[in-house]
KOLTIKOL-488903 format. One line per field, with one value per residue: chain; residue number from 1; x, y negated, z of N, C-alpha, C in turn. Coordinates in steps of 0.05 Angstrom, whole numbers, plus 5000, padded with zeros to 4 digits. Layout:
BEGIN
c: c(A ...) .
k: c(NUM ...) .
n.X: c(X ...) .
n.Y: c(Y ...) .
n.Z: c(Z ...) .
ca.X: c(X ...) .
ca.Y: c(Y ...) .
ca.Z: c(Z ...) .
c.X: c(X ...) .
c.Y: c(Y ...) .
c.Z: c(Z ...) .
***
This chain:
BEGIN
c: c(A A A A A A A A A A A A A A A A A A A A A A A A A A A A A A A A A A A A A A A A A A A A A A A A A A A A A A A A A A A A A A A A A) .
k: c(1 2 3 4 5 6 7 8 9 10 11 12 13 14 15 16 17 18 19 20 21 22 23 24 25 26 27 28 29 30 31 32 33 34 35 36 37 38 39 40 41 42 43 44 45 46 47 48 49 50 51 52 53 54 55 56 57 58 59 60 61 62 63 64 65) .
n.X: c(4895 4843 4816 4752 4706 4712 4715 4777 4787 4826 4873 4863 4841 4817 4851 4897 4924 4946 4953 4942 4883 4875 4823 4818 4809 4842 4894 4954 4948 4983 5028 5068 5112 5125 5156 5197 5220 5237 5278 5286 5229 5222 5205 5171 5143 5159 5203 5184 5193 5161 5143 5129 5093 5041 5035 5052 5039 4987 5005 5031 5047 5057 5028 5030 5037) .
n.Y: c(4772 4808 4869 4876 4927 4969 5008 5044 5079 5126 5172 5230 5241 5286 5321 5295 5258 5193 5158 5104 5103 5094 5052 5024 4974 4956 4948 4910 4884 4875 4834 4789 4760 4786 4839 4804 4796 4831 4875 4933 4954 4959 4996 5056 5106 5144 5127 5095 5030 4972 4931 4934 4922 4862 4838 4882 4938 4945 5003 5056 5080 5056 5049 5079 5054) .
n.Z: c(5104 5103 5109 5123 5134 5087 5039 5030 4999 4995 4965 4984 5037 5074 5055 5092 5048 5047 5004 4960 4924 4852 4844 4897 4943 4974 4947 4923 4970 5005 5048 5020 5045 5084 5071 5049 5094 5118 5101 5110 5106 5051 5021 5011 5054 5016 4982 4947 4917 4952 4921 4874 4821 4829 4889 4952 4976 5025 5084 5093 5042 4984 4918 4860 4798) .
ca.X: c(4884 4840 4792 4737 4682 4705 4733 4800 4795 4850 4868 4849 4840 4812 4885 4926 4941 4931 4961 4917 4865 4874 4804 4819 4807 4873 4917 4959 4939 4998 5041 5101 5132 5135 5173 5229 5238 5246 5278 5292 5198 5229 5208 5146 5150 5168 5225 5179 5189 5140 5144 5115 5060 5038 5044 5059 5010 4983 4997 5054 5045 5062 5012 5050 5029) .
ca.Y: c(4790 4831 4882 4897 4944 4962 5032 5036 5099 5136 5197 5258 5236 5305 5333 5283 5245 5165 5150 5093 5105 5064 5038 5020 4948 4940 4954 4892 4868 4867 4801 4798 4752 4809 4847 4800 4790 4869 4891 4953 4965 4951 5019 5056 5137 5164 5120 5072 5003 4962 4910 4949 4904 4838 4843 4905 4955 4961 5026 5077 5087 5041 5057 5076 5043) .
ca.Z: c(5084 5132 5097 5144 5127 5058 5033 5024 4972 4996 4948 5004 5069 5085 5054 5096 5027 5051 4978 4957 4898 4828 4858 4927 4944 4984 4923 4932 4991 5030 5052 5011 5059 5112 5058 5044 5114 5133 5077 5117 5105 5023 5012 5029 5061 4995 4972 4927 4911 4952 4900 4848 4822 4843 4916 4957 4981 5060 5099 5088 5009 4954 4901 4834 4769) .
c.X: c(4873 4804 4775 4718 4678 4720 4754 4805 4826 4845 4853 4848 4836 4837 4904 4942 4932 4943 4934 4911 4871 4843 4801 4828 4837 4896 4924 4959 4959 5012 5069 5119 5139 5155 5189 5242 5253 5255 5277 5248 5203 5215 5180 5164 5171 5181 5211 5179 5167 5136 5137 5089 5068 5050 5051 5027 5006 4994 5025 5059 5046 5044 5031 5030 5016) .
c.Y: c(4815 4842 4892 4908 4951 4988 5032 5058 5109 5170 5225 5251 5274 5328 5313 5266 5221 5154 5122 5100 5081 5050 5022 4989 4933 4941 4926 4871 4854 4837 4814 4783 4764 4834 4849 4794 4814 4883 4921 4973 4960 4974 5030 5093 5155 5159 5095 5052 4990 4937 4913 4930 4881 4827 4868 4915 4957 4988 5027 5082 5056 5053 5045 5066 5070) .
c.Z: c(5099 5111 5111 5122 5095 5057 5024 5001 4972 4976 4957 5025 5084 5087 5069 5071 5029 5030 4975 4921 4878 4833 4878 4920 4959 4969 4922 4942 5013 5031 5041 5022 5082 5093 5055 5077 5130 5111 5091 5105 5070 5002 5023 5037 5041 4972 4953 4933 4927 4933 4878 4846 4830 4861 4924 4973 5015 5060 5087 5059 4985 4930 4872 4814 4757) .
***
């Protein structure tokens, strides 16, 4: 699941906020079999669920509902 050349619509990049956008094409993109195998990555920076949704979200941020 490899997004080249596509905006990822992060909330502020220019503020340091790589949150992803309710737009952003990688909104559950990630592999949820790298999930259950790490539960320890279960979680993203800021305590959320990566399991929220579908699948889980690329990067450091779990994108809330």
């Amino acid at each position: 699941n490899i997004l080249l050349n596509t905006d990822p619509k992060f909330k502020d990049p220019e503020e340091n906020n790589y949150e992803l956008d309710t737009l952003s094409a990688a909104k559950d993109k990630g592999d949820i079999a790298v999930v259950n195998q790490l539960p320890v990555i279960s979680s993203d920076l800021k305590g959320n669920n990566r399991m929220i949704g579908p699948a889980p979200d690329p990067g450091a941020y779990e994108r809330e509902q």
